[in-house]
C-alpha positions, 0 to 999 in steps of 0.5 A: 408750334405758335401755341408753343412758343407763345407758352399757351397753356389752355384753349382759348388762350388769346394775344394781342400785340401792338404795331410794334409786335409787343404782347398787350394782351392775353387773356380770356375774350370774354366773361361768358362760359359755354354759352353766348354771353348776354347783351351787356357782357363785358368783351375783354379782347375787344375791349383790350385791343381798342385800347391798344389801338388807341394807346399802343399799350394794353390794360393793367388788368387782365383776366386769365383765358379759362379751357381746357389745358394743352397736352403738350407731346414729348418731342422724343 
């Protein structure tokens, strides 16, 4: 699965890549919990991939995406 082969590890885990499909991002889309974040909430994904357009890389700094963990099925 696309989950699998990127090595997600809990939902939501986003990617972003560049134009030459290299991963720039993963992380966490942004610092709001259950609830819909505040006016002013910083959008890490957003954030990232505006970078990424505009550079072709993505930033340094990078917060971990927070969910719940995938249960991977053994394939036996």
């Amino acid at each position: 699965t696309v989950a699998r082969d990127y090595v997600a590890v809990c939902t939501p885990d986003f990617f972003g890549f560049n134009s030459e499909l290299g991963l720039q991002y993963r992380g966490r889309l942004d610092a709001s919990r259950r609830e819909a974040g505040a006016p002013g909430l910083r959008r890490d994904l957003f954030e990232a991939m505006k970078q990424v357009a505009r550079t072709g890389d993505g930033p340094l700094d990078q917060v971990a995406s927070i969910g719940c963990s995938i249960k991977w099925k053994d394939d036996a």
